[in-house]
C-alpha positions in Angstrom: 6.8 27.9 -8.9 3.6 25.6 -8.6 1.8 26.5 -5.6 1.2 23.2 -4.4 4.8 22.4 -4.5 7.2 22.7 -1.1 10.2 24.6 -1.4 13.2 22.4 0.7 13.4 24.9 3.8 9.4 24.6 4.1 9.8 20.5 4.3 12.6 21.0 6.2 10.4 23.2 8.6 7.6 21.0 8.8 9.4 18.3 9.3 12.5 19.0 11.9 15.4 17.3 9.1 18.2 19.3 7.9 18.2 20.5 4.2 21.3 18.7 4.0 19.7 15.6 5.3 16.6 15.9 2.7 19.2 16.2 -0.1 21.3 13.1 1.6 17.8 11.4 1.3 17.4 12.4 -2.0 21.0 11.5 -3.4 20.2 7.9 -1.7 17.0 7.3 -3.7 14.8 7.7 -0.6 12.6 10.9 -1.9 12.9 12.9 -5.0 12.2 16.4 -5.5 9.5 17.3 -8.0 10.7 20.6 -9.5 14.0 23.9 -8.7 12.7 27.0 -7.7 16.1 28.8 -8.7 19.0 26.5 -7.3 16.3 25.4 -4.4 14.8 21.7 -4.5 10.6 21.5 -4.2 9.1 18.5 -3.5 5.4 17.3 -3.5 3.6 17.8 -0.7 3.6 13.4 -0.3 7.0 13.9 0.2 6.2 14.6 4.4 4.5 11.1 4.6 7.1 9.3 3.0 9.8 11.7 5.6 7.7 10.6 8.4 8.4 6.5 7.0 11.8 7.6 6.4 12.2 9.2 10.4 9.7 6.5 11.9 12.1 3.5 10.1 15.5 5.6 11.2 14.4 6.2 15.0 13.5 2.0 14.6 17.5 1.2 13.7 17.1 0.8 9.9 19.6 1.5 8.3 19.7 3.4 4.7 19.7 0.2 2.1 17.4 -1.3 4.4 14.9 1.7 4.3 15.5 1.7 0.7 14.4 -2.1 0.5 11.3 -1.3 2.6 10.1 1.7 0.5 10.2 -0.4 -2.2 8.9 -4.1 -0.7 5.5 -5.5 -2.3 3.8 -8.3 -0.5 5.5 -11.1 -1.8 9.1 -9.6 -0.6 9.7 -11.9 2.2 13.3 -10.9 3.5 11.5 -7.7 4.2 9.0 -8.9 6.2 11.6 -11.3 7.9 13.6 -8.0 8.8 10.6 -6.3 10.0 9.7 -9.0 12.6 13.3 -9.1 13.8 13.2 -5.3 14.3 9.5 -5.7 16.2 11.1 -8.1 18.3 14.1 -6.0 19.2 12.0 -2.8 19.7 9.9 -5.4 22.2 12.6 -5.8 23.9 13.7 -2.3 24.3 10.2 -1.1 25.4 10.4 -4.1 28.2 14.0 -2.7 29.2 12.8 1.2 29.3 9.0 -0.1 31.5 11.2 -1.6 34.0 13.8 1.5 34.0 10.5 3.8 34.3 9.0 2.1 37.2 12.6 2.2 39.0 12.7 5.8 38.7 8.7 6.1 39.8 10.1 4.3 42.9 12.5 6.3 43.2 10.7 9.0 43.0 8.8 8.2 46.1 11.5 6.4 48.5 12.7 7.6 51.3 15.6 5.5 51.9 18.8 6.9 52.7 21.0 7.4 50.2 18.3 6.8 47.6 20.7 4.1 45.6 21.0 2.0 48.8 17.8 1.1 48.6 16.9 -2.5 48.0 13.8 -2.5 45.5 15.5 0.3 43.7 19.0 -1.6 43.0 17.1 -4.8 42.0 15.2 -3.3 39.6 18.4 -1.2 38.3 20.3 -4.6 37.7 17.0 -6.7 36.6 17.2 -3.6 33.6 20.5 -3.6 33.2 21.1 -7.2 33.1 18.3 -8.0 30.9 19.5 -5.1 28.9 23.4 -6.5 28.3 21.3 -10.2 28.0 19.8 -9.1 24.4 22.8 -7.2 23.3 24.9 -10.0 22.7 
């Protein structure tokens, strides 16, 4: 086998997927393996950056066909670039909802009321999360 080529279980090492997920990727388009050692895929060694867009767009909520579509977009592909500033937007939202969730628990942290949950500043900023956080989900 060519050296410079990654055998599945070193990608999946390097990169924490599954070999089933890499050949789930592969059977959806997503990557494509460069060469068999035996029965075993190998892949180019590009084949981590592109996992890495793969994981980064996953752990976003893109879905499969949607990653697909993204892998593939060229400048002019507008619906693309519409989805990706709809997705920003949600992940704005979600880093707003988790900031206000953190500094509840750095309060609570500290407090010394008793029982913790009875404690004014630490229920409003519970419900201010929570209610913001049932707000953008419908």
């Amino acid at each position: 086998m060519d050296e410079t080529l990654l055998d599945i279980g070193e990608v999946a090492e390097r990169t924490g997927l599954a070999p089933s997920a890499l050949r789930f990727y592969e059977r959806q388009g997503l990557i494509s393996s460069a060469a068999r050692n035996g029965l075993r895929r190998a892949y180019l060694p590009e084949v981590l950056e592109r996992l890495g867009l793969i994981m980064c767009a996953r752990s976003a909520g893109f879905g499969i066909a949607e990653i697909g579509s993204f892998l593939g977009a060229g400048p002019g592909d507008q619906e693309i670039r519409e989805k990706m500033a709809v997705k920003a937007g949600e992940l704005n939202q979600r880093i707003a909802q988790l900031i206000r969730l953190r500094d509840a628990l750095d309060h609570a942290a500290t407090c010394d009321h008793e029982p913790l949950t009875d404690c004014p500043d630490f229920k409003r900023a519970v419900w201010n999360a929570r209610t913001e956080s049932t707000a953008s989900s419908h």
